[in-house]
NUTORKE-263566 format. One record per residue (C-alpha): residue in three letters; x, y, z. Coordinates in nm, 2 decimals. Layout:
N
ATOM|ALA|X|Y|Z
...
This chain:
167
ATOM|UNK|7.28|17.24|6.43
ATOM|UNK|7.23|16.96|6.67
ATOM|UNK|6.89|16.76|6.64
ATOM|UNK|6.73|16.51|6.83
ATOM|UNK|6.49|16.19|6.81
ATOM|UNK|6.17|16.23|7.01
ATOM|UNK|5.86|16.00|6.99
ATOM|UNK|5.55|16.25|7.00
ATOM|UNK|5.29|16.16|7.27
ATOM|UNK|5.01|16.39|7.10
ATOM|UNK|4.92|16.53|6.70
ATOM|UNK|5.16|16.83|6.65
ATOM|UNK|5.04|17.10|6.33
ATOM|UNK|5.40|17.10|6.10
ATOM|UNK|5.56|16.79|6.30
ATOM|UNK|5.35|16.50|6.33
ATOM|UNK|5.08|16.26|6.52
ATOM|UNK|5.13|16.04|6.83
ATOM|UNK|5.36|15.77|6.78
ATOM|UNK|5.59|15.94|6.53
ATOM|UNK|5.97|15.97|6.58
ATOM|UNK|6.08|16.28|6.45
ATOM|UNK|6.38|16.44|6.42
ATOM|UNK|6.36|16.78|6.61
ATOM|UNK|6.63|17.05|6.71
ATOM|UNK|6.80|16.94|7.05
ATOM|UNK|6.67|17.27|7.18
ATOM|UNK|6.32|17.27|7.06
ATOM|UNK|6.32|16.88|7.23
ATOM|UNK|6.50|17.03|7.51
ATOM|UNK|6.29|17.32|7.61
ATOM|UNK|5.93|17.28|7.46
ATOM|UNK|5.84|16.94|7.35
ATOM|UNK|5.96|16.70|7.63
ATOM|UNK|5.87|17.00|7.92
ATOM|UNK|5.53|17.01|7.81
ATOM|UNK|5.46|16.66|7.82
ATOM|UNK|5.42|16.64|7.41
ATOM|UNK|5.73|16.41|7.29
ATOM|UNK|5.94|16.21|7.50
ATOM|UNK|6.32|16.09|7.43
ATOM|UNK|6.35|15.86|7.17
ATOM|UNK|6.55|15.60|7.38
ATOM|UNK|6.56|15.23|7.38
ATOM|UNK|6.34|15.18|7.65
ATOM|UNK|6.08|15.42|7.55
ATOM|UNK|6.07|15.30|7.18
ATOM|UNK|5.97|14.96|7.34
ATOM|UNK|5.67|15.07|7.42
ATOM|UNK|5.57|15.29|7.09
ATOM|UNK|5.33|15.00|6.99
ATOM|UNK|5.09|15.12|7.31
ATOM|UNK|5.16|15.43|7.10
ATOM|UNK|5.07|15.33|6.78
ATOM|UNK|4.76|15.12|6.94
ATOM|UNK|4.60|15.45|7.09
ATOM|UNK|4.64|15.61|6.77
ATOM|UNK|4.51|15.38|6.58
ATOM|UNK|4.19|15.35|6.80
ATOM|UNK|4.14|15.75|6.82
ATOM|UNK|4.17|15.77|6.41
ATOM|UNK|3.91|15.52|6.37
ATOM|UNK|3.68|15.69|6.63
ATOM|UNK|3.73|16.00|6.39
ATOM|UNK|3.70|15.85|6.08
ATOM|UNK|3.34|15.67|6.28
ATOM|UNK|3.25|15.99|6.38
ATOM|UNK|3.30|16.18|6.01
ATOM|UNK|3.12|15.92|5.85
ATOM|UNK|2.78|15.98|6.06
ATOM|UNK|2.80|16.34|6.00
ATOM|UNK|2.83|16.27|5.61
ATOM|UNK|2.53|16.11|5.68
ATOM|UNK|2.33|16.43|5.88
ATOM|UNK|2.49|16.67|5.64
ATOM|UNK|2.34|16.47|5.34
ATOM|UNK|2.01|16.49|5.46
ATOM|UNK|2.06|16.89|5.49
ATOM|UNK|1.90|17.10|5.23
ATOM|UNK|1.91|17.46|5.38
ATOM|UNK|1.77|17.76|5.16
ATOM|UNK|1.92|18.10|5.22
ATOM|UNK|1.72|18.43|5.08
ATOM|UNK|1.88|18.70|4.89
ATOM|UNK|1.74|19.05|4.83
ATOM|UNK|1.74|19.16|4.48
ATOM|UNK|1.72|19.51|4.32
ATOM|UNK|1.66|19.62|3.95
ATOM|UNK|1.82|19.44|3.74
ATOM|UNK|1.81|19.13|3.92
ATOM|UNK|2.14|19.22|4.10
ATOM|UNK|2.17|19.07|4.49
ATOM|UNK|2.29|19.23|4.76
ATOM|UNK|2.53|19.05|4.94
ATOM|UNK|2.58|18.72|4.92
ATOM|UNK|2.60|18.35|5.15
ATOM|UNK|2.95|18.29|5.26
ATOM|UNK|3.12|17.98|5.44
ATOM|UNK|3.02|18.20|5.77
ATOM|UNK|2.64|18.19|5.67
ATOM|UNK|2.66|17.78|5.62
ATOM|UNK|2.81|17.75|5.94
ATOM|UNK|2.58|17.90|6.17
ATOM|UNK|2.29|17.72|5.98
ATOM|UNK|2.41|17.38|6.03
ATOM|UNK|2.53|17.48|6.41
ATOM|UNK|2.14|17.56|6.47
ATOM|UNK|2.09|17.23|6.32
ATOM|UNK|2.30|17.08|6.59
ATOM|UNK|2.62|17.01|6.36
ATOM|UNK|2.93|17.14|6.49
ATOM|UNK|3.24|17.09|6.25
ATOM|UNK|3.49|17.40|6.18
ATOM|UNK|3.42|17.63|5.97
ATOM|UNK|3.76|17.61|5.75
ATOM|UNK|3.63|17.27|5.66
ATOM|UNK|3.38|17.41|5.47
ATOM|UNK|3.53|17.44|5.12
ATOM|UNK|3.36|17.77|4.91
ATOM|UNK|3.58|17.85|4.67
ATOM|UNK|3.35|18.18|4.63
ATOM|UNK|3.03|18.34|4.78
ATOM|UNK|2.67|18.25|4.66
ATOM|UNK|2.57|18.56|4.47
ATOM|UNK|2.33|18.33|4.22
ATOM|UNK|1.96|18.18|4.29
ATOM|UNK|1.95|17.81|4.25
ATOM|UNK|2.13|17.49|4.37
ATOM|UNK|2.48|17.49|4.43
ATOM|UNK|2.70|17.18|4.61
ATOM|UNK|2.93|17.29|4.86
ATOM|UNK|3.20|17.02|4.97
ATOM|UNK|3.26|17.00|5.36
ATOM|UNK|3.59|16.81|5.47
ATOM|UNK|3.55|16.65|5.78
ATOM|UNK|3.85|16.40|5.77
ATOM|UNK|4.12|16.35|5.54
ATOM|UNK|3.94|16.04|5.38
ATOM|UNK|3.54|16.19|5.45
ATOM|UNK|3.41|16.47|5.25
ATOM|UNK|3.03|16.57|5.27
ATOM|UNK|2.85|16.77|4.95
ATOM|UNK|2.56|17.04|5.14
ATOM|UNK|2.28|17.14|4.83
ATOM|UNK|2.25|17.48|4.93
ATOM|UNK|1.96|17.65|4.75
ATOM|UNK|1.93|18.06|4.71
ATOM|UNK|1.61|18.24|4.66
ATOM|UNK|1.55|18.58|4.59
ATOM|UNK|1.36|18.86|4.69
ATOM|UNK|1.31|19.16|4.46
ATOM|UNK|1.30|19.46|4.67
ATOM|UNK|1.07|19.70|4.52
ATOM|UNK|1.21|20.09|4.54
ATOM|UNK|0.87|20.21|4.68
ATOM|UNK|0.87|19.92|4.95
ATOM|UNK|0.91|20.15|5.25
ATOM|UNK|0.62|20.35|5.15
ATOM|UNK|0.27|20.19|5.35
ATOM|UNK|-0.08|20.18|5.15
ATOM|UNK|-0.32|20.44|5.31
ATOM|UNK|-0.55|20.25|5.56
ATOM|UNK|-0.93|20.27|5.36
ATOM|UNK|-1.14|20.52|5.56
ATOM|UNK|-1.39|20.37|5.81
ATOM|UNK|-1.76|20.35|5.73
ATOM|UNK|-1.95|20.57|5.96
């Protein structure tokens, strides 16, 4: 199989980050990443001017690294309680995934994605537990999440009779 040198002009999942010079199949070069606008030839004249490359990536990974480090910050000052019905026996039903977490801290105003929130297992407990969020490679934030319970009397649905007015 023939391969190829391209310099990549953006972060590719599997392949690399701006500024890289990978070695790619000729036709993958050919057809996807130089089309596109994503790598470019890795000639002479264009590895001249990888250090503009490297410059722009350097100053976009610090912005993210500035940027993870202030949410660390807004997710430390977190402490959201979730409420789990009970039955006999003190058994819950349900229980608060990485799904629930998410939407709490979106209504908070904290967008992040919600595979960065590491749960190795749903909440089924009452108490404290520390869930790690990874919001850069080098930045990881711990959430205290605390779960309540409800105990969810069998007769709940039944209403007390209203006492009879006084005439």
């Amino acid at each position: 199989m023939a391969t190829t040198e391209v310099i990549l002009r953006e972060k590719i999942t599997g392949l690399g980050v701006e500024a890289d010079v990978v070695k790619v199949k000729a036709g993958f070069a050919r057809n996807h990443l130089i089309p596109t606008g994503k790598a470019y030839e890795a000639t002479k004249g264009n590895l001249r001017n990888l250090e503009s490359l490297q410059a722009k990536r350097t100053q976009r990974e610090a912005e993210e690294l500035a940027n993870a480090q202030e949410l660390v910050g807004k997710i430390s000052r977190l402490r959201p309680k979730f409420t789990l019905e009970t039955g006999q026996g003190g058994k819950a039903f349900g229980s608060i995934t990485s799904m629930d977490i998410h939407k709490e801290l979106e209504e908070k105003g904290i967008s992040l994605e919600r595979t960065a929130i590491k749960l190795d297992k749903p909440l089924k407990r009452s108490g404290k537990s520390e869930v790690e969020i990874k919001l850069h490679a080098d930045v990881i934030a711990t959430l205290t999440v605390t779960v309540e319970t409800e105990e969810k009397a069998a007769g709940e649905n039944r209403e007390d009779p209203a006492p009879a007015a006084e005439a």
